[in-house]
N, C-alpha and C positions, 0 to 999 in steps of 0.2 A: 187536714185530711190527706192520709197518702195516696195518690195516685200512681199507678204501675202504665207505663206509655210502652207501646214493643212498637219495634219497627221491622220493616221490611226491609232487605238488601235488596240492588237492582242486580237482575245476571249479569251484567259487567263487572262492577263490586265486587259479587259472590266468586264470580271467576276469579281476579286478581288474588282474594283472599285466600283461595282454595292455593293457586300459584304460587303465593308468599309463603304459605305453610309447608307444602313442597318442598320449596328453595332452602326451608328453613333446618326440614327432616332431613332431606340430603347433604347441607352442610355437615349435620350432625354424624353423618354416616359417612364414616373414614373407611380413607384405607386400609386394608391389614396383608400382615407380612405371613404369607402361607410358603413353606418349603425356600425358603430363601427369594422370594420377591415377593414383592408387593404388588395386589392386584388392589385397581379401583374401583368402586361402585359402576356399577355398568360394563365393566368387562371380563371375558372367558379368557381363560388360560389353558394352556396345555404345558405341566407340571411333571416332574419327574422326583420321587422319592428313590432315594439309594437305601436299598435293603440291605446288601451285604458284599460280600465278594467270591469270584469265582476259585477254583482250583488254581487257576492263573494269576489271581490277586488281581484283576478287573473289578471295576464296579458292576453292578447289579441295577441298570435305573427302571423304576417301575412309571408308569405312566401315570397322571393323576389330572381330572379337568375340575378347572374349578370356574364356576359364575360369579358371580355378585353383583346382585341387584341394586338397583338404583337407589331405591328405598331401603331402610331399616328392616330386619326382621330376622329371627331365628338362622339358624344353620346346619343344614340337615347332612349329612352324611350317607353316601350309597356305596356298599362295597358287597364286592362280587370273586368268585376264583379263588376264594381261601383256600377252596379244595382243588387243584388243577385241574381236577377231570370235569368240572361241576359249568357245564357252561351257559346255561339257559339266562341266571346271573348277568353273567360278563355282559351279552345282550339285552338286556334292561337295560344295564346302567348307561352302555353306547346308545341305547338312544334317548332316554332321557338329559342327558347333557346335550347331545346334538340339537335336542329342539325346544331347549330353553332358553327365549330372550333375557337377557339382564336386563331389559330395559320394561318388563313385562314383569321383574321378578320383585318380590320385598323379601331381603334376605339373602343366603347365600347357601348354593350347593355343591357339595364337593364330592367325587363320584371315581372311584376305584375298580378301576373296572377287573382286572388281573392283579389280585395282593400276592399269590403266589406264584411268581413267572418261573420259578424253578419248577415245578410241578406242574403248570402249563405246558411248560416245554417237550415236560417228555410224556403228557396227558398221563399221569399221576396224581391222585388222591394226595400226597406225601410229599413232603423237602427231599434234599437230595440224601441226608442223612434217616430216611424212613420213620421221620419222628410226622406226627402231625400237628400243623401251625396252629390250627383250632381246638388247640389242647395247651399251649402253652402262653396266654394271654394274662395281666399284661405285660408279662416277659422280665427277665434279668439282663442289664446290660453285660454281665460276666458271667453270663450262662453257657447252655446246649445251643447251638447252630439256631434253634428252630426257637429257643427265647430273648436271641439277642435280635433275629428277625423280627419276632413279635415286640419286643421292645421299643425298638426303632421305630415302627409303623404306628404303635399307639403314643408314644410323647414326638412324633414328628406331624400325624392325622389326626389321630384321635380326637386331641387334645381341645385341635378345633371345634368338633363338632358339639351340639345341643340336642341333637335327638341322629340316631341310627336305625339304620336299613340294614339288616346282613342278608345279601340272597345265597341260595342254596339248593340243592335236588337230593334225590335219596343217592345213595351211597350202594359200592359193588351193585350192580344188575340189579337194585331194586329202585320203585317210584315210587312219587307220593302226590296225592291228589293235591292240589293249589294250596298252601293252609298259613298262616300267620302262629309264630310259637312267641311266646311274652310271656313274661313272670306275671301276670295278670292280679297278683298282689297289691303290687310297684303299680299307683295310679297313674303316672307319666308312661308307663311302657301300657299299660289297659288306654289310654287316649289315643295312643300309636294306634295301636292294636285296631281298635275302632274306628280311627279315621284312613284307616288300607283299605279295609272294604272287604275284605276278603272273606266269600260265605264261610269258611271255616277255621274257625281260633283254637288252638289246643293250649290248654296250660301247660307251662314247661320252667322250671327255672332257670335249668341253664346248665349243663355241665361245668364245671370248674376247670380253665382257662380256655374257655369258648371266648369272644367276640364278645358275644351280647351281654356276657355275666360281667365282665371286666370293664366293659362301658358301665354295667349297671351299678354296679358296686362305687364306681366312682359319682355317682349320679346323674349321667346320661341316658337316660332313657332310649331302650333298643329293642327291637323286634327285627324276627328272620322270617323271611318269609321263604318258604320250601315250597318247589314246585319241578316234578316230571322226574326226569333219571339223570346219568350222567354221560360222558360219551356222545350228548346229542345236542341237538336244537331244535327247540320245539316249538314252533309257532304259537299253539294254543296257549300255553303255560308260559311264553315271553310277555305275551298280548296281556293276560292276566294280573301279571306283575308290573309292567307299565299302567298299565288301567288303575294298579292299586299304588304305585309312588303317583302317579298326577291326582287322585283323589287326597290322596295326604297332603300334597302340597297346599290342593284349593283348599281342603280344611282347616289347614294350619295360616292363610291366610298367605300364604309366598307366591300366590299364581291367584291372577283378577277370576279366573273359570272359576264356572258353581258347578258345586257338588251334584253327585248323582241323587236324585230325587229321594230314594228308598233304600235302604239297608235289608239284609236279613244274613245275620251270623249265626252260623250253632258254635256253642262254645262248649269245648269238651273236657272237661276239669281232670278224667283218667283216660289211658291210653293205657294198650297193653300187646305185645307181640304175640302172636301166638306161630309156635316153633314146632315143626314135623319129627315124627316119633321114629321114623326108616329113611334110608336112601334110597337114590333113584331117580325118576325124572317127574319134576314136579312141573305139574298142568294146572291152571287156575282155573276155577270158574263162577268167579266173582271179578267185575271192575273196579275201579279206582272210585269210590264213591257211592257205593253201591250200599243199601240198607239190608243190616242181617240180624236174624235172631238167634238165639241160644240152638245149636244144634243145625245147624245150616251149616249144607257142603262150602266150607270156599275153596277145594281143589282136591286132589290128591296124587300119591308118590306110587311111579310105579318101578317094579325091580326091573331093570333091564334085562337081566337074564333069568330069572324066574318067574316074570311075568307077574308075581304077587303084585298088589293094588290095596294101597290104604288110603282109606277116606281121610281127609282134614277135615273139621268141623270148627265153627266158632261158640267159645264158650262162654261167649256174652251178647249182648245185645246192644247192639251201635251203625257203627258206620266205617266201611273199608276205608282207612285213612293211607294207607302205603302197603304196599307188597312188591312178592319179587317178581321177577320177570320170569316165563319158565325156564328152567337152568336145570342142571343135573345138582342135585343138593346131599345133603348129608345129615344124618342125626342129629336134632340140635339146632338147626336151620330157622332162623326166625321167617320165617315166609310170609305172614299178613299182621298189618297196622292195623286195630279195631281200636276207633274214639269209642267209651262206652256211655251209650247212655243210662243214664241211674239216676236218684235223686238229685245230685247235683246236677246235670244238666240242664240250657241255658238255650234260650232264642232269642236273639235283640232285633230290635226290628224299628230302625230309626229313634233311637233312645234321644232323651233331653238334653241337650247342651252341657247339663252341670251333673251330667252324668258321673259316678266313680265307678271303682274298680267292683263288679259285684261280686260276695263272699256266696258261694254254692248253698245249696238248702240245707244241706248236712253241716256247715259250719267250719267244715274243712277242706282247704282248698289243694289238692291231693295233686303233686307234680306226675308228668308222664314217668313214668318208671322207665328209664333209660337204664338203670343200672340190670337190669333184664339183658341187656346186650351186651354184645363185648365188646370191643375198643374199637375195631374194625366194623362194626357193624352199625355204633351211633350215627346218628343220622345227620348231627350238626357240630 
C-alpha cells in the first residue's frame, strides 16, 4: 500500500530555502553591457547615448538612466522628448528613475528622458534640419540627418528593451485628455495597454516610422501614452502618467507594490477630427473629456472683422479626446479629437488575468484615422 507522508518546513528552513533560491536567481542574473558599460544587478547608472554631431563636428551625448534590479525580470523602456517641445514626458521619466530602488526592483529599467536634445534646445517639435524624428524610425545608417539619429538610438536602446513607453502631448497649441494609444491587435501591446491603467485606450496602429510601430514590428510590444499640450508642465497629466508607468510595473511584476484595486477603461476603436469650415477666432466650449452627442456645440469661429460666428458641431457621438487650444485658426483646422462611440465600443472594468486582445462587436478593428491630418498636425 502506498502511503503519501508531506511534511512541514520550520520558518528557519523556509527562510534559508527562500535565501538559497534568491542566491540562486541572482547568480543567474548577470551583468549586461548597455551603451558601452556594464551595469550590475542592483545598480543605477547615468548613461550617455551619442546621437549625432553638431555643425562643429562635436558629439551630441544624450542622457540615459538605467536600473537593474537585483532579481531577474523583463526590461522596460521609457522614453520621452521625441518631440522637443513635448515636455510633460520628459517629467515622468525624471521621476520614475529617480525613485526606483534596484534593490526593490525584478528587472531592468531604462528611461530616456530627452531622445531629441536638438529640438529640446531650441523648444522645437523638429531636428535641426525640420524633418521629424518620430517619422523616421527605425532609421538608415546612410540616411537623412533625422534617420541616422533614429537609427542610432534604436540599435544602440531599443535593442534592449522588452516592452516600451513612448510619452507624448498633443502637438501645435492643441491637448489631449490622458489616453494610452496601442495597436490593440498585437496582444503584447493590449497587456501594456491594460496594465497603464489609463481610463482611456484609443486604437491606433501607428504611423509608419513612429517609435511605437518600429518597436512593434520588430516585436516589442509598445504603447504611447499622450497627455496635456506642449510648451508646458502639467502637474495633473505628469501625476497621471507616473501613476500609470508604476501600475505597469507592479503588474508586470518588477516592483513588490500591488496594483490599484479597480480598472475602468473606455476603449475607443474610431477616433475622428473634426475640422472648422471658416477662419477666425476659435472659442471652445467643450473640455477635455467631456461626453457629446451628434449635433452638440463644441465651439465656434468668429470673424474678426466681420463679426460673422459659425457654430462647430460634433457629427458623432463620443467623447472630446483632444482639441485645440483657442488660437486664431484657418479653414481646415482640425480643432476637436471625438473617440466615437458605436457598436464597437468597449468598457473593461478589471478583466481576467488571461485576458486578450478584444476584437470590437462589428468584427473590425478600425485604426484612428490619422491620415485625416496632415503631417504637422499627427499627434504622435
Amino acid at each position: 500500500m502506498n502511503t503519501r507522508r508531506g511534511s512541514r518546513l520550520s520558518g528557519l528552513a523556509l527562510a534559508a530555502l527562500l535565501c538559497a533560491g534568491a542566491t540562486v536567481a541572482r547568480a543567474q542574473w548577470e551583468s549586461i553591457e548597455v551603451l558601452g558599460e556594464t551595469v550590475a544587478p542592483g545598480e543605477k547608472w547615468l548613461l550617455s547615448w551619442v546621437s549625432s554631431e553638431t555643425f562643429a563636428g562635436g558629439p551630441v551625448p544624450i542622457p540615459v538612466r538605467v536600473a537593474r534590479g537585483v532579481l531577474p525580470g523583463p526590461t522596460l523602456c521609457l522614453t520621452a522628448g521625441i518631440h522637443g517641445d513635448e515636455l510633460n514626458g520628459i517629467e515622468v521619466v525624471r521621476r520614475i528613475l529617480l525613485e526606483i530602488d534596484p534593490n526593490q526592483l525584478h528587472g531592468m529599467v531604462i528611461g530616456v528622458p530627452i531622445v531629441n536634445l536638438h529640438g529640446f534646445r531650441q523648444a522645437s517639435r523638429y531636428l535641426p534640419d525640420r524633418r521629424d524624428l518620430n517619422r523616421h524610425f527605425p532609421g538608415r545608417s546612410n540616411g537623412s540627418a533625422a534617420s541616422r539619429i533614429a537609427h542610432s538610438f534604436f540599435q544602440q536602446v531599443i535593442v534592449h528593451c522588452e516592452a516600451l513607453v513612448d510619452l507624448h502631448t498633443g502637438s501645435f497649441h492643441r491637448s489631449n485628455v490622458p489616453q494610452v494609444r496601442a495597436d490593440l491587435t498585437d496582444s503584447g501591446a493590449f497587456e501594456l495597454a491594460k496594465a497603464f491603467g489609463s481610463g482611456v485606450v484609443v486604437h491606433a496602429v501607428g504611423e509608419p516610422g513612429t517609435l511605437r510601430r518600429a518597436a512593434g514590428d520588430v516585436g516589442i510590444p509598445a504603447i504611447s501614452y499622450e497627455a496635456g499640450e506642449p510648451m508646458r508642465f502639467q502637474p495633473v497629466e505628469v501625476e497621471e502618467g507616473v501613476r500609470g508607468v508604476r501600475e505597469l510595473l507592479a503588474r508586470k511584476g518588477m516592483l513588490s507594490s500591488q496594483p490599484r484595486r479597480s480598472q475602468r477603461q473606455e476603449i475607443y476603436y474610431r477616433a475622428r477630427w473634426v475640422r472648422v469650415d471658416d477662419g477666425g477666432i476659435l472659442l471652445s466650449d467643450v473640455d477635455l473629456g467631456d461626453a457629446v452627442k451628434v449635433g452638440d456645440v463644441l465651439g465656434a469661429v468668429t470673424d474678426p472683422i466681420s463679426n460673422e460666428r459659425t457654430i462647430v458641431k460634433s457629427p458623432y457621438d463620443g467623447r472630446v479626446l483632444g482639441k485645440a487650444v483657442n488660437q486664431l485658426v484657418i479653414p481646415g483646422f482640425a480643432a476637436f479629437h471625438v473617440g466615437i462611440r458605436g457598436d464597437d465600443f468597449r468598457v473593461l472594468v478589471e478583466e481576467p488575468e488571461e485576458a486578450h486582445a478584444p476584437e470590437p462587436e462589428n468584427g473590425s478593428a478600425e485604426p484612428v484615422a490619422e491620415d485625416q491630418l496632415d503631417v504637422d498636425e499627427r499627434p504622435e
